[in-house]
Phi, psi and omega in degrees: 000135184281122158289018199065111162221127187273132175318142181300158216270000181251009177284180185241042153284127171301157212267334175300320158319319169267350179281301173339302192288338169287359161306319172298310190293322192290318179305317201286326188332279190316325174296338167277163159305145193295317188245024181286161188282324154339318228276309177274004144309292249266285207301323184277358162283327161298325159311306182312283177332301162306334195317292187327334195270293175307331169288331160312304173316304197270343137339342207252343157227054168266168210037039163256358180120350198226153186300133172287320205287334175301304158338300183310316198268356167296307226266305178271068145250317155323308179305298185315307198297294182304333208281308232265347188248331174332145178212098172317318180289007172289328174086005164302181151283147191290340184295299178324338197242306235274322200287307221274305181299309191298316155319330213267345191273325154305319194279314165327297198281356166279335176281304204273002193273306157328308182281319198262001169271354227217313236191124171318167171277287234304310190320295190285340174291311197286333110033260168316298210281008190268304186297330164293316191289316202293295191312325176288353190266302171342283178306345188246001190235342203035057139194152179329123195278139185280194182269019185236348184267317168321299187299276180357317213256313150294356165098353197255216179249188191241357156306302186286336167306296184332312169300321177274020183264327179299313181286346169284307173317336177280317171307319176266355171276333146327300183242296202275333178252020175296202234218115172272165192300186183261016168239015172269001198081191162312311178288218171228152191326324176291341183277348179258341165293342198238016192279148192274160167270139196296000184271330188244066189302309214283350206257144198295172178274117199280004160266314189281348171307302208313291174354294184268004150264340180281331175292304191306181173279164157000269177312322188282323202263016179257291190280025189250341169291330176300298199285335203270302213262293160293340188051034171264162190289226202230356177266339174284358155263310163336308225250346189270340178265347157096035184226170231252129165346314192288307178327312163325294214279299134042270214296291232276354132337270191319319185275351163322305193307292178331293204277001150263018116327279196306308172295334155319305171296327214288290195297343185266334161309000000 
């Protein structure tokens, strides 16, 4: 069985190539037990092992304003997270899962780094909870919801919807449309949170993902944000959609399937 050992840092190895190598370690991870004596060798060897990979990542948004070793350590807490939530028996690649949490834990920490330099907490809940309202509302209304179906649905005034709608233009005109630095070019900090890295060729095209994420229902694509986007487990998405563990696992199997069904056409096209 391959433990994994990573290649020297001037080799021209892909960050996929090295998530690879670590498949073997991770199946035996899950296999063990909570008190085998093993299990956290095993796990901080696979963390070690990976580290790099995540330092790559977060390189990739240095000269934004912020310390790169902050980034690096944002970046393996995504790298943990994904070790420790990860699940082999799906038959995805750990690269597939591990990268997209190690993004989603940077673009977090530049929104709440953001949010709180720029914008009140009351502001930034209400926010939220205005943006949480608007898909659900959507859906029960089959239509766009106004700022008098919004206030209604939170309980507030349609002053305070306005406001927090406001606060989001500010937020994204602040931050995600600033001025990317000059040795990033012309564009703007949002064309740079979200760009795939050229290492990671083996990872599916994040427009036929979105795509094919737009084909699931409602729901699947609410608990595929829960589980991926949120880092929540599956008994914590179970108690927030108000259904049963097992059921969780039901829906986010079935939209697996459905999205390598749609990308599978996407590549045969």
């Amino acid at each position: 069985m391959r433990t994994g050992t990573v290649s020297s840092p001037k080799s021209a190895v892909s960050a996929v190539d090295v998530l690879a190598r670590f498949e073997d370690s991770l199946l035996l991870l899950h296999r063990l037990p909570d008190g085998d004596t093993g299990r956290g060798r095993l796990r901080d060897e696979i963390i070690c092992g990976c580290a790099p990979v995540a330092r790559r990542l977060a390189m990739r948004f240095r000269n934004r304003g912020e310390d790169v070793e902050d980034l690096v350590q944002v970046a393996t807490i995504g790298l943990i997270k994904a070790v420790d939530r990860f699940e082999p028996e799906r038959g995805a690649p750990f690269a597939n899962y591990v990268m997209p949490t190690m993004l989603g834990e940077i673009k977090r920490y530049f929104r709440d780094r953001t949010w709180t330099l720029h914008v009140q907490r009351s502001l930034q809940e209400l926010h939220l909870a205005v943006c949480r309202a608007i898909p659900e509302l959507s859906q029960s209304l089959q239509r766009t919801p106004t700022a008098e179906d919004i206030a209604g649905y939170l309980g507030v005034s349609e002053d305070e919807v306005l406001r927090g709608m406001q606060c989001a233009a500010a937020y994204t005109a602040s931050s995600l449309n600033a001025p990317a630095t000059a040795d990033d070019g012309d564009g703007e900090l949002q064309d740079l949170l979200g760009e795939c890295d050229d290492t990671l060729e083996a990872l599916p095209e994040r427009e036929a993902l979105r795509q094919a994420i737009d084909t699931l229902p409602e729901r699947d694509q609410r608990i595929l944000r829960m589980r991926f986007v949120d880092n929540l487990t599956q008994s914590e998405i179970a108690d927030q959609v108000g259904v049963s563990q097992m059921h969780v696992s039901r829906l986010l199997a079935r939209a697996f399937q459905v999205l390598r069904q749609e990308l599978t056409c996407a590549d045969a096209g």
